[in-house]
Structures are given as C-alpha cells and as structure tokens.
N, C-alpha and C positions, 0 to 999 in steps of 0.2 A: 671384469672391471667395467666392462659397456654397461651392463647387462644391469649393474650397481649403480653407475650415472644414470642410466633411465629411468630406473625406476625412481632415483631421488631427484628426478626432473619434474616429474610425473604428480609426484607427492610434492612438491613445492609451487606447483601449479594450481593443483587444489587447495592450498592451505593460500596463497598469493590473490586466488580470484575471488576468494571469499571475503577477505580485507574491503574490497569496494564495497561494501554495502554504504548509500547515501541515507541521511535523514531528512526526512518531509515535516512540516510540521502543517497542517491544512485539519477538513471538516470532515466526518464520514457523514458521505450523505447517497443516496439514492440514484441509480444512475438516470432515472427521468427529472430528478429534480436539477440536477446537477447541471441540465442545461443550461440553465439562469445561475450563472455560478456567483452571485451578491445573494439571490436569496436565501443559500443552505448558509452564511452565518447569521441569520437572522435567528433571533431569540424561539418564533413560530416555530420553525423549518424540525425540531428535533423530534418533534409527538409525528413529525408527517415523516420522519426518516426514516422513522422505527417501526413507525404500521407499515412502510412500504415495501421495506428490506425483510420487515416480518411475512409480508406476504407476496414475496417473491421476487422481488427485483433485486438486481447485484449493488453490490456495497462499490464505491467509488470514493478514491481521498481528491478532494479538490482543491487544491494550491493555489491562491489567488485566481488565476483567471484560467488553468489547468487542470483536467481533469485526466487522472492514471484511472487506467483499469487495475482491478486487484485478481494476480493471480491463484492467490489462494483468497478467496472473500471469508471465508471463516473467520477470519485473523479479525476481520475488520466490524463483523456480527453485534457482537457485544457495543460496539461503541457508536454504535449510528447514531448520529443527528449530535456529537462532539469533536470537538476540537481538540486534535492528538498529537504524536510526534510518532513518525514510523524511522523505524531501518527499515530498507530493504533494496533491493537488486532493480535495478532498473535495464526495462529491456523494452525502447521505442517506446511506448503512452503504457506501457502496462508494468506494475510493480509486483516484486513479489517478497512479500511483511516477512520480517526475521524478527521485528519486536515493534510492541507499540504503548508507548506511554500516554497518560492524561497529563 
C-alpha cells in the first residue's frame, strides 16, 4: 500500500509541476541586440534579428524591459525579430518554450 501512495505521489508531482507553465508575450530578438531592449520592437530591428540569430547568436524573448534566456533556443529560431506569446517554465532569467504563438 506504501509502495501504491508513492508511486501516485510521484506521478501527481509530475503531472502538478507541469501545470505552472507562464505565458510571455514579448520580441524574439538577438541576444546582442537585446541590450537596448526599446529597439528590438522597432519595425528595423527584424532583418537585424534574423541575420543575427542566423549567424550565430542565441535567440532571447524580451518582455518590456526583460530579457529570459531561452533554454531550448530552437523553439524561438523561426520567429526572430516578432512579437510572440510563449508558454513556458520559468527558471531565474532563463525560460524553457512549451509553445509559441504569433
């Protein structure tokens, strides 16, 4: 009977943690540009996201005056230099995308 509660302890823990995911809604933009975080919603800011991200630099969502790290950057690939809405898991300045809308 222990042995039954644990394990449905266990399993309601992971089904429980998964529920937090928050939505963002901010820019995928460049992690060098994103310093200046007014200029990646600038109309300019999307041709310089996408050459940037294309050529090696990590994708970052920037929320107002916030910028998360992305821990899976793939997710955020596709949409550099727009303005998205994420799920995802927050953990201290770094997020990790469960979904992401335009």
């Amino acid at each position: 009977m222990r042995k039954l509660a644990a394990v449905t302890a266990v399993a309601l823990s992971f089904a429980y943690t998964g529920a937090f995911a928050e939505s963002f809604t901010g820019w995928v933009a460049d992690a060098m540009c994103a310093k200046d975080p007014h200029k990646v919603a600038s109309a300019d800011h999307a041709a310089c996201a996408q050459k940037c991200i294309q050529g090696g630099e990590k994708p970052v969502l920037v929320v107002g005056d916030k910028v998360y790290n992305i821990t899976n950057p793939d997710t955020l690939v596709p949409h550099a230099g727009h303005k998205v809405t994420v799920d995802a898991d927050v953990k201290g300045d770094s997020l990790t995308v469960k979904s992401v809308k335009m």
